[in-house]
DRENTORDREN-498754 format. One record per residue: residue in one letter; x, y, z of N, C-alpha, C, CB in turn; residue number from 1. Coordinates in nm, 2 decimals, m for minus. Each point is the difference from the previous one (the first is absolute). Glycine has a CB too. Example, Ala and Ser with C-alpha at 12.3 -4.5 7.8 and 13.67 -1.06 7.14 Angstrom:
// residues 2
residu;n.xx;n.yy;n.zz;ca.xx;ca.yy;ca.zz;c.xx;c.yy;c.zz;cb.xx;cb.yy;cb.zz;num
a;1.32;m0.57;0.78;m0.09;0.12;0.00;0.09;0.12;0.00;m0.19;m0.12;0.12;1
s;0.15;0.23;m0.19;0.09;0.11;0.00;m0.08;0.11;0.08;0.12;m0.06;m0.22;2
***
This chain:
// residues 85
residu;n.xx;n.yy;n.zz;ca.xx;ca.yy;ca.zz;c.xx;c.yy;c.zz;cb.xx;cb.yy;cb.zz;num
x;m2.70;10.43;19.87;m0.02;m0.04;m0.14;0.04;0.11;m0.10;m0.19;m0.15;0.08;1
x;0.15;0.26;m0.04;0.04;0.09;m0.08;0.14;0.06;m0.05;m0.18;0.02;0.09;2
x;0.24;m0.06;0.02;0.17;0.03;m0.02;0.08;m0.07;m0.05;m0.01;0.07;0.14;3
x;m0.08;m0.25;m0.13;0.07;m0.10;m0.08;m0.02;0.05;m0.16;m0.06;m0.21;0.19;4
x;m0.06;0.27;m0.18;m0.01;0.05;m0.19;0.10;0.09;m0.03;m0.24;m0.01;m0.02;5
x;0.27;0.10;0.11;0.06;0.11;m0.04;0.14;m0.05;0.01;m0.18;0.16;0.07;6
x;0.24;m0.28;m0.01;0.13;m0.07;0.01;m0.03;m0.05;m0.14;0.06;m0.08;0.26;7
x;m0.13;0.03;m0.32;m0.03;m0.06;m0.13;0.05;0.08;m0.11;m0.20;m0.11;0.09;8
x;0.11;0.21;m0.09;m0.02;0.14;m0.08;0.14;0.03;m0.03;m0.22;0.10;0.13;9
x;0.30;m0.07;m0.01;0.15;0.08;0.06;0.11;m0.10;m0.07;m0.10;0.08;0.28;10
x;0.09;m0.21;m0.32;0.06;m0.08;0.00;0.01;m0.03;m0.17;m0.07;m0.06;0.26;11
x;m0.04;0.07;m0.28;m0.02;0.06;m0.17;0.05;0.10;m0.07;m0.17;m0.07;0.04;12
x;0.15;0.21;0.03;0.08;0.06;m0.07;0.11;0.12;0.07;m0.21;m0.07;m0.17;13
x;0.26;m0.06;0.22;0.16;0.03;0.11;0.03;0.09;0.09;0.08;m0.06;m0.16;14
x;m0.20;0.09;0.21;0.04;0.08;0.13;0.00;m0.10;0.08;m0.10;0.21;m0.02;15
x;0.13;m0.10;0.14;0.04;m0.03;0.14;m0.08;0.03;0.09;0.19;0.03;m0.05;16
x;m0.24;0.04;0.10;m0.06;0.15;0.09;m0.12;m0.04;m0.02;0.16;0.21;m0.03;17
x;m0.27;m0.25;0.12;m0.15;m0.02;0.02;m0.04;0.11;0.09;0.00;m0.26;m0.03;18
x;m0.04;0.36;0.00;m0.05;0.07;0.11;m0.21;m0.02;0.02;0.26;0.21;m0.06;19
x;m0.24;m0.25;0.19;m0.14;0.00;0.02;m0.04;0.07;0.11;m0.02;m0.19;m0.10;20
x;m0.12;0.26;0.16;m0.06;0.08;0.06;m0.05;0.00;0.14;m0.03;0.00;m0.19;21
x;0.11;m0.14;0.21;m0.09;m0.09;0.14;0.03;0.14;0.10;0.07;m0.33;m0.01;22
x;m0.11;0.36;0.15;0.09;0.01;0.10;m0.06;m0.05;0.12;0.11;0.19;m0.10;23
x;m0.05;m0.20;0.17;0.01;m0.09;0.15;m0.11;0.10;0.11;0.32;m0.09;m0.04;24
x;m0.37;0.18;0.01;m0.08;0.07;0.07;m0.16;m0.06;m0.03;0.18;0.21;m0.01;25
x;m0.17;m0.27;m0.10;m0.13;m0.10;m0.04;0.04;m0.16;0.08;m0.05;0.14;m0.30;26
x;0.10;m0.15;0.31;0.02;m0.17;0.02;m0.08;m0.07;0.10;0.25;0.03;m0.06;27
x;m0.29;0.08;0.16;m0.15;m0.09;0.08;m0.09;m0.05;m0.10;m0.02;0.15;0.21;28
x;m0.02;m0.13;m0.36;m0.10;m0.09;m0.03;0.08;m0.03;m0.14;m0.24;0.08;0.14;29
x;0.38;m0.05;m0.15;0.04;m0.03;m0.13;0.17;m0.08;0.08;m0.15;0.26;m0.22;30
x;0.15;m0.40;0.24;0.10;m0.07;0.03;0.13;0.01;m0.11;m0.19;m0.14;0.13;31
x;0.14;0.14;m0.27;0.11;0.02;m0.07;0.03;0.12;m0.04;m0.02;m0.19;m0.04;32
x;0.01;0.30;0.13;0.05;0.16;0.01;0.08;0.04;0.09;m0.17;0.05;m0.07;33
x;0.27;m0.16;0.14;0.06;m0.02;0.10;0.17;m0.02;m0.05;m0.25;m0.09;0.11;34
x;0.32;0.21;m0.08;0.12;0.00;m0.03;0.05;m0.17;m0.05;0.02;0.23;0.16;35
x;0.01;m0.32;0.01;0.03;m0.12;m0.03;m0.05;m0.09;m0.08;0.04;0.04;0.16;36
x;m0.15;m0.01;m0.18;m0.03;m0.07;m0.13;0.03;0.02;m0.14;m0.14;m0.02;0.12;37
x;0.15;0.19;m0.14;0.06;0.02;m0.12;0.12;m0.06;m0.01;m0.11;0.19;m0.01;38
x;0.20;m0.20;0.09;0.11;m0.03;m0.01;0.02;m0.15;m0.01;0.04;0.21;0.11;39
x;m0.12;m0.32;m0.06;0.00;m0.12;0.00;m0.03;m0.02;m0.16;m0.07;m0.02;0.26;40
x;m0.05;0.09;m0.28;m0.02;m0.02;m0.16;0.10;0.06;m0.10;m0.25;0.00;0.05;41
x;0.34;0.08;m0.02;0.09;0.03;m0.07;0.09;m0.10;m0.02;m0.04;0.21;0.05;42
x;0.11;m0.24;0.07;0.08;m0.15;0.00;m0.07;m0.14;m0.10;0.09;0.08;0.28;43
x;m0.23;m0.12;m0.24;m0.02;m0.06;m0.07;m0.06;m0.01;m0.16;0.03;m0.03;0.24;44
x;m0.04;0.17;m0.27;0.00;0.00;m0.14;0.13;m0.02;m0.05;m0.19;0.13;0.00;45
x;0.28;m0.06;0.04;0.16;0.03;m0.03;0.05;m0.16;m0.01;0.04;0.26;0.16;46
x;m0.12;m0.36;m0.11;0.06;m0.16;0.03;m0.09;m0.11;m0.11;0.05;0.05;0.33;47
x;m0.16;0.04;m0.32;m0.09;m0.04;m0.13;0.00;0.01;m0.11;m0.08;0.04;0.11;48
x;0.15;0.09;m0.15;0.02;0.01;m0.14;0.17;0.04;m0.04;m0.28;0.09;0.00;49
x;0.35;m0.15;0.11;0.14;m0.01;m0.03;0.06;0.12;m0.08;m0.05;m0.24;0.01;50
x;0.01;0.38;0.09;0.02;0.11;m0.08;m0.01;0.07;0.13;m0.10;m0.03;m0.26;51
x;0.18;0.13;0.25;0.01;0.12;0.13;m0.13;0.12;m0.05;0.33;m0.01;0.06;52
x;m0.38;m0.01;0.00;m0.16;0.15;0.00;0.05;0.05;0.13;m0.27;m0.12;m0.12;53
x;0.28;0.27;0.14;m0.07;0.07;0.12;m0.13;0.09;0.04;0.22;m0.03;m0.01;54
x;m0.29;m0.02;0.08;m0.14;0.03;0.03;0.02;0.16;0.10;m0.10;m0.32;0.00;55
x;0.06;0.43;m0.09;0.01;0.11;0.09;m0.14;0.05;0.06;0.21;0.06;m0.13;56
x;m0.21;0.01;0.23;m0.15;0.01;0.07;0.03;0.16;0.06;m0.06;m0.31;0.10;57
x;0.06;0.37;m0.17;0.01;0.17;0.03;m0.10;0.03;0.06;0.11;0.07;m0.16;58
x;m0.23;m0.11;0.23;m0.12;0.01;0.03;0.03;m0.09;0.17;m0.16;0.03;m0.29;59
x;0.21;m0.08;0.29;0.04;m0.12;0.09;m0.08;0.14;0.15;0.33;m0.20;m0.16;60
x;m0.26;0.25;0.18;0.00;0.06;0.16;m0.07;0.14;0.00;0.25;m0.12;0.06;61
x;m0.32;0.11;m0.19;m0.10;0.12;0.02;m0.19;0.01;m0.02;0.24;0.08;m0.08;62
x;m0.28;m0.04;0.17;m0.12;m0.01;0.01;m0.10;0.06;m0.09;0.07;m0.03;0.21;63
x;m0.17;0.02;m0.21;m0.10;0.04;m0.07;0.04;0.17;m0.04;m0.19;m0.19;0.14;64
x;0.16;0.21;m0.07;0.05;0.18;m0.02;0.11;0.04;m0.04;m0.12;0.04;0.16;65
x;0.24;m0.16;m0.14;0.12;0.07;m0.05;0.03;m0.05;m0.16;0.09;0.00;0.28;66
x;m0.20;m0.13;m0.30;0.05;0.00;m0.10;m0.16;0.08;m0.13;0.23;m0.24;0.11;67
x;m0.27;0.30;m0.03;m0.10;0.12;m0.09;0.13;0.09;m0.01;m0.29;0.01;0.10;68
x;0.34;0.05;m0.01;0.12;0.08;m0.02;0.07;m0.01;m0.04;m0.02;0.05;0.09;69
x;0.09;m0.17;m0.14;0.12;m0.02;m0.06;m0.10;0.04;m0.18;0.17;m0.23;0.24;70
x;m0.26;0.16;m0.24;m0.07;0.00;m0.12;m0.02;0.11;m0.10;m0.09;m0.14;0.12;71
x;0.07;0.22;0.03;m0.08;0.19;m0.09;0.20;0.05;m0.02;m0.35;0.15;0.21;72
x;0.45;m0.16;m0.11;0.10;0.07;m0.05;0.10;m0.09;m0.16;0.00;0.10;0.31;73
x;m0.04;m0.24;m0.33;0.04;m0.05;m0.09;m0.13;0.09;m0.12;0.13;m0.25;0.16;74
x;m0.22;0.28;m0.20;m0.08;0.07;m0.08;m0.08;m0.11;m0.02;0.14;0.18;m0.11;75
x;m0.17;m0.29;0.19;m0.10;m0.10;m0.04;m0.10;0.00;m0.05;0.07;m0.06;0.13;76
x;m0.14;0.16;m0.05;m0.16;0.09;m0.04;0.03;0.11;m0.05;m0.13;m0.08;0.16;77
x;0.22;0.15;m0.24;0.01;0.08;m0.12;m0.13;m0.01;m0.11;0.25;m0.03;0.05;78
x;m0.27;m0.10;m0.07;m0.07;m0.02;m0.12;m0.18;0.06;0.07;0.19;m0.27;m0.13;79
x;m0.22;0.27;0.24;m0.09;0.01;0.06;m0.02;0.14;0.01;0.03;m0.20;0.09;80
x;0.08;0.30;m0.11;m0.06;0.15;0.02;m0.07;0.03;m0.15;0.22;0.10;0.18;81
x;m0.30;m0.07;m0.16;m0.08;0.09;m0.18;0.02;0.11;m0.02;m0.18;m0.08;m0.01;82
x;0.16;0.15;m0.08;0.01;0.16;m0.05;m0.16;0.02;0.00;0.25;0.02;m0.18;83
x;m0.18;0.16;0.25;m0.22;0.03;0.04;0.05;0.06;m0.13;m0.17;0.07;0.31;84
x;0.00;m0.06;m0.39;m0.02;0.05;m0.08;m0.07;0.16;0.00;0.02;m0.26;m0.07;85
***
């Protein structure tokens, strides 16, 4: 449901490129975190809204820990360090 919005969203104000967070290391209790599915729903938004979107999943093949790591070397939690006083 959420990607259909963000196909919506994307479609409004003319992008292309949906990136979302899923990855496939969750998909025992999350079915639609499953590569093939992303990709199915990509085709059928793409057929839906008579517009090429590509759905990217940079998270796709990394686990919990890798994507804490990916997080701290992107400065994700930057905002999280304080100044001691």
């Amino acid at each position: 449901m959420f990607l259909s919005f963000a196909a919506v969203l994307a479609m409004r104000i003319k992008a292309k490129h949906i990136v979302t967070g899923v990855s496939e290391t969750d998909f025992s209790g999350y079915p639609d975190c499953r590569e093939s599915f992303i990709k199915s729903l990509n085709v059928t938004i793409n057929l839906a809204m008579d517009d090429q979107f590509i759905i990217h999943t940079p998270l796709m093949w990394l686990n919990k820990a890798g994507v804490w790591k990916l997080s701290d070397q992107l400065g994700a939690f930057s905002f999280m360090k304080t100044k001691k006083h």
